[in-house]
C-alpha positions in Angstrom: -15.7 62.8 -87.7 -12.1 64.4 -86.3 -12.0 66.4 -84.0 -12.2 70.4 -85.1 -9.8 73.3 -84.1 -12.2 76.1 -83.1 -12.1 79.9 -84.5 -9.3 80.7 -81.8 -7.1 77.7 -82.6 -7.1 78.8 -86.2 -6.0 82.2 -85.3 -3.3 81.4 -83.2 -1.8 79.3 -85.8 -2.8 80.0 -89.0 -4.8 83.6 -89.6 -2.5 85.5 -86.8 0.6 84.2 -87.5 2.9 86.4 -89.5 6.8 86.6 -90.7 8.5 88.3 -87.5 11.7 90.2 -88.6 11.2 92.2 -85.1 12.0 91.2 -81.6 10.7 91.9 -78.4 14.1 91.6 -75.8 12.0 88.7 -73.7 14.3 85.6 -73.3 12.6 81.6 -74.4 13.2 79.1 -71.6 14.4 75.9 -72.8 11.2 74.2 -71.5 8.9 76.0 -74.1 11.7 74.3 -76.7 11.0 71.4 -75.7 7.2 71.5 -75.8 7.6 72.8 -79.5 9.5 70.0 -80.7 7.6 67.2 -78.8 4.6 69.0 -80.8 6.0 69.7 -84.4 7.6 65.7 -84.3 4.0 64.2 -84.0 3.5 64.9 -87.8 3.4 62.6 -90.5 6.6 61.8 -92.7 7.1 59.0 -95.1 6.9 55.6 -93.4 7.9 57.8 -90.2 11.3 58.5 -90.9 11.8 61.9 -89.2 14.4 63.6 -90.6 14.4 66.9 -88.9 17.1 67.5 -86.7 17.0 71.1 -84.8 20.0 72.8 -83.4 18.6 76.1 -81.2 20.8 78.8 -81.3 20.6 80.8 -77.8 23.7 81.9 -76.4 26.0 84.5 -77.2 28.6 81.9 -78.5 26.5 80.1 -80.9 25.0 83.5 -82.0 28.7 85.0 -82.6 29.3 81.7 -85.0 26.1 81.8 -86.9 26.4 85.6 -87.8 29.4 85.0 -90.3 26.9 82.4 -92.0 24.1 84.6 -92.7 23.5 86.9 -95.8 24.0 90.4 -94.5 20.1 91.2 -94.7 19.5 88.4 -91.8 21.6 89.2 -89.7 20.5 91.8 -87.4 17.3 90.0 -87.0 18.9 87.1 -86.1 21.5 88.3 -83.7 17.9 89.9 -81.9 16.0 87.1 -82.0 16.2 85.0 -78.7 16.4 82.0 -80.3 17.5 81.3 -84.1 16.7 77.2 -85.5 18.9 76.0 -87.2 16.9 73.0 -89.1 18.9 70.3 -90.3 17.9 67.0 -92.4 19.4 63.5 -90.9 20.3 62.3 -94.4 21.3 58.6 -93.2 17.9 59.2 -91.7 17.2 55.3 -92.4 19.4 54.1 -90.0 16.4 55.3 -87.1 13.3 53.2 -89.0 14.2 50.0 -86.8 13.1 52.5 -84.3 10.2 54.7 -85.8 9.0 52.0 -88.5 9.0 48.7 -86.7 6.8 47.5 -88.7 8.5 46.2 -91.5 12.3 46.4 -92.6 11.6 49.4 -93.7 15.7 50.4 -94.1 15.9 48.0 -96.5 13.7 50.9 -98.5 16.7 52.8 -98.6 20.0 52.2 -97.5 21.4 51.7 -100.6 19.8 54.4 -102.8 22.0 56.9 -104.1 23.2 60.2 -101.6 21.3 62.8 -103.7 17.8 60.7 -103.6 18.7 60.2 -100.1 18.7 63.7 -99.7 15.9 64.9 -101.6 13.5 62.5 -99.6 15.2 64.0 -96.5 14.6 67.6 -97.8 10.9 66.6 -98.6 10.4 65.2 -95.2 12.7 67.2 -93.3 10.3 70.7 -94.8 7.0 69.0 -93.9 8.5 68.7 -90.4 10.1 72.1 -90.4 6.2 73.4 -91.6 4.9 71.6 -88.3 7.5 73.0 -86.3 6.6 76.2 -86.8 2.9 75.9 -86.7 4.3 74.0 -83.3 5.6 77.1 -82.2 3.1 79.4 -83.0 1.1 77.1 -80.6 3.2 77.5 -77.5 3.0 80.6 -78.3 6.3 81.7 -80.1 6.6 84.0 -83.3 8.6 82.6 -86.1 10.8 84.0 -88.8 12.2 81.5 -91.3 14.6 82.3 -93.5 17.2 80.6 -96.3 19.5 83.2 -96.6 22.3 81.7 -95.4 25.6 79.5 -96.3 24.6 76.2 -96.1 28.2 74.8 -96.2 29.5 76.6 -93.9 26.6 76.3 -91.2 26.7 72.1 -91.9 30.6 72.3 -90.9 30.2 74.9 -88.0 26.6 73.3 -86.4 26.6 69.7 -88.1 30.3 68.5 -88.5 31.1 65.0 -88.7 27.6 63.8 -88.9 25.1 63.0 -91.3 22.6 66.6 -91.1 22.8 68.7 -93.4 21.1 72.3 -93.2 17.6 73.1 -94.3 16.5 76.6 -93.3 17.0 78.8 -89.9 13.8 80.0 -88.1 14.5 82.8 -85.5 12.0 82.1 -82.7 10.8 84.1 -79.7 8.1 86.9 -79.5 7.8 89.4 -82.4 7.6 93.4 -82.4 3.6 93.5 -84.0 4.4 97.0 -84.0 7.0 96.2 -86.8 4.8 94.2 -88.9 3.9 95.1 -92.3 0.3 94.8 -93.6 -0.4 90.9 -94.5 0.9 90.3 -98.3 -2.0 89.0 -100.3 -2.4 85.0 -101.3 -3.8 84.0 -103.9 -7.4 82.3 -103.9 -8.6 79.0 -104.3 -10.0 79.8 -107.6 -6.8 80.8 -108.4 -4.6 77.8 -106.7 -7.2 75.2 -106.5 -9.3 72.7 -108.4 -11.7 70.1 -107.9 -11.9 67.0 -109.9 
């Protein structure tokens, strides 16, 4: 049997964690960025092929060229949040399986499918690793607030240009207002979502 995450665990990352469109003015140290992504890039992907690329967004600069990319609803959170994610997809993401899949030839897989399957299987991938990366952070002890409301286009050529990432969502980071919390939206059961066969 695996090894269990007690009540606590749970809380922390699952039954506690919430949306956070509020910040508290408390800066993230760099350190605590790097503990979160050696967590979140421990889970599984297709034959390993780790997609995610993460730009962090911290100083003033970077924070004065994201705002222009943002629909006008995220952008005050954003600008307050200490840290905002930009979470990117490595769509040439094959040229790394010598590396993460020694296994096998494992680039032979893809390299010459076509860009838009590329990038679908890099979306796929790249969204199960954004999902750990935020359960990541919520266990270092970071709020998140992932959004998509933003121009996609214009944050690839501001944040990825002349490379092979494209954008997948933003996730402002740091430690959320609970006083600005709204009461937990409902989900729906496993009656209603789940079967057993």
């Amino acid at each position: 049997m695996g090894k269990v995450l007690n009540d606590e665990g749970r809380d922390v990352v699952f039954r506690d964690g919430r949306t956070h469109n509020a910040w508290l003015d408390k800066p993230v140290d760099d350190a605590l960025l790097r503990e979160l992504y050696d967590l979140a890039k421990l889970g599984a992907t297709s034959a390993n092929m780790c997609p995610m690329r993460v730009v962090f967004v911290k100083s003033k600069a970077a924070k004065e060229k994201l705002k222009p990319l943002l629909d006008a609803g995220n952008v005050d959170k954003s600008m307050a949040a200490p840290v905002t994610a930009i979470v990117g997809m490595d769509i040439r993401f094959y040229e790394q399986l010598p590396k993460l899949y020694p296994f096998t030839d494992a680039k032979a897989w893809f390299k010459d499918l076509p860009e838009n399957v590329l990038e679908y299987i890099a979306l796929r991938n790249s969204s199960l690793q954004g999902a750990y990366f935020m359960l990541a952070a919520r266990a270092v002890g970071l709020d998140c607030g992932p959004m998509s409301g933003f121009d996609n286009a214009k944050v690839d050529a501001a944040f990825f240009a002349g490379t092979t990432v494209k954008s997948n969502f933003v996730c402002n980071l740091g430690y959320g207002d609970a006083s600005k919390l709204h009461p937990r939206a409902p989900r729906l059961t496993f009656e209603e979502a789940c079967r057993v066969e």
